[in-house]
C-alpha positions in Angstrom: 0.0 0.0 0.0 2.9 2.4 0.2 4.3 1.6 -3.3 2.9 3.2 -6.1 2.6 0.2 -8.4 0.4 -1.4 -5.8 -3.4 -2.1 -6.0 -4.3 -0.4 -2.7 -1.9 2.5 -3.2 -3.1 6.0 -2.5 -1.3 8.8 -1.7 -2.5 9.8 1.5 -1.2 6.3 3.0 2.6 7.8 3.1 1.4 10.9 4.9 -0.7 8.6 7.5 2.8 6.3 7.6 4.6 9.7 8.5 2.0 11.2 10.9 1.4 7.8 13.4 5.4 7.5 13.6 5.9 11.2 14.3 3.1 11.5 16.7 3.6 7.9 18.7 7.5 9.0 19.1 6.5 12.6 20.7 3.7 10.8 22.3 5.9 8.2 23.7 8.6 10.6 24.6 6.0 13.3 26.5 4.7 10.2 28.9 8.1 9.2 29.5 8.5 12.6 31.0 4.9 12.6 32.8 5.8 9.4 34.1 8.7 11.3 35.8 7.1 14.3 37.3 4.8 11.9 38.3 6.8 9.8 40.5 8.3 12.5 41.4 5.1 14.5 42.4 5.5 17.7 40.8 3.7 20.5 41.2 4.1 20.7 37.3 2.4 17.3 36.6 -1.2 18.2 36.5 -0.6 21.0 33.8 1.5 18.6 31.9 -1.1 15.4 32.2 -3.8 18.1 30.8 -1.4 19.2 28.1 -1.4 15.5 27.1 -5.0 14.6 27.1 -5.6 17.7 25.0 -2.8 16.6 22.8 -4.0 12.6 22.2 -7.8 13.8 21.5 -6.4 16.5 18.7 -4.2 13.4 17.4 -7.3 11.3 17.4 -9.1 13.4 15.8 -6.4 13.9 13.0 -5.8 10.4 12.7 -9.9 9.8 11.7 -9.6 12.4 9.5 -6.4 11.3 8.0 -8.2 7.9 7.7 -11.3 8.9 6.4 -9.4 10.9 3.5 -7.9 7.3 2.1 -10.0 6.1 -0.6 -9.2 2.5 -0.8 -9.5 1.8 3.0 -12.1 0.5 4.8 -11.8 1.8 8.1 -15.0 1.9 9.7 -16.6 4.8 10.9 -18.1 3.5 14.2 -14.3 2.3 15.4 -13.8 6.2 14.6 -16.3 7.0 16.6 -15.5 5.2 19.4 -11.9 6.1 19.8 -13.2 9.7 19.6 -16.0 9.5 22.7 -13.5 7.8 24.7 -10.8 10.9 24.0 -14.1 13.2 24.9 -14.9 11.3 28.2 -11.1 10.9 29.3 -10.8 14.5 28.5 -14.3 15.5 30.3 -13.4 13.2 33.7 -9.7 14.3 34.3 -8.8 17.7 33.4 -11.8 19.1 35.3 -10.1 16.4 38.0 -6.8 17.6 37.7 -8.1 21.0 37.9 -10.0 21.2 40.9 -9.5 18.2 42.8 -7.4 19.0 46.2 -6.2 16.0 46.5 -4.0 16.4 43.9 -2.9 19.8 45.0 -1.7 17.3 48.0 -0.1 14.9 46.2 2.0 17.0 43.5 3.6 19.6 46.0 7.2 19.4 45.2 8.7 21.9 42.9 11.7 21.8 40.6 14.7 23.7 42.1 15.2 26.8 40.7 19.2 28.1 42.2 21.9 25.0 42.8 25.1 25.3 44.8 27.6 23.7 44.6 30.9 23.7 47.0 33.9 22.1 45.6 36.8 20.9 47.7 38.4 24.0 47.4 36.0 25.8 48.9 35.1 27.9 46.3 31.1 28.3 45.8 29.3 28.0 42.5 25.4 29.6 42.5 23.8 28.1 39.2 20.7 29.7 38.0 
């Protein structure tokens, strides 16, 4: 399907090839760093963990209609549909919960250190901003 001289070619199939692997690897890299501020309770993780919800429903949505743009596919579009409530819903139950839920204001309480010191041997101090 990605070589012209097939069948089932269409020319929309090499952008869809490019858009999935671009978005799973940013994907994949931005809940790699959730995951961190996560364990690590930062007060920066429920902006972050909104940021990403917002991000997978607009790459839902652009991946229906990337799919519903291929001619020779038969993608169906109730297995669009579906994908795309459960984006809604996921969005709908926790940003409003990371918003305003105070138990996360208790969890997530540590912030990143702004100023570092450092003393070397010599005793010499190092302030980096």
């Amino acid at each position: 399907i990605s070589s012209s001289t097939s069948q089932g070619y269409d020319v929309v199939w090499s952008i869809a090839f490019v858009y999935e692997l671009l978005m799973n690897c940013v994907i994949m890299v931005y809940v790699i760093f959730i995951l961190v501020l996560f364990i690590k309770r930062r007060t920066t993780f429920p902006m972050h963990f909104i940021i990403f919800r917002i991000m997978h429903f607009t790459l839902i949505i652009g991946d229906a209609i990337l799919a519903s743009q291929i001619t020779n596919s038969n993608f169906a579009a109730e297995s669009n549909a579906k994908t795309i409530a459960s984006a809604i819903i996921g969005c709908c139950v926790w940003i409003p919960y990371m918003i305003y839920s105070e138990r996360v204001r208790d969890t997530f309480v540590f912030k990143h250190k702004k100023n570092i010191v450092y003393e070397p041997i010599d005793g010499n101090v190092i302030e980096v901003s």
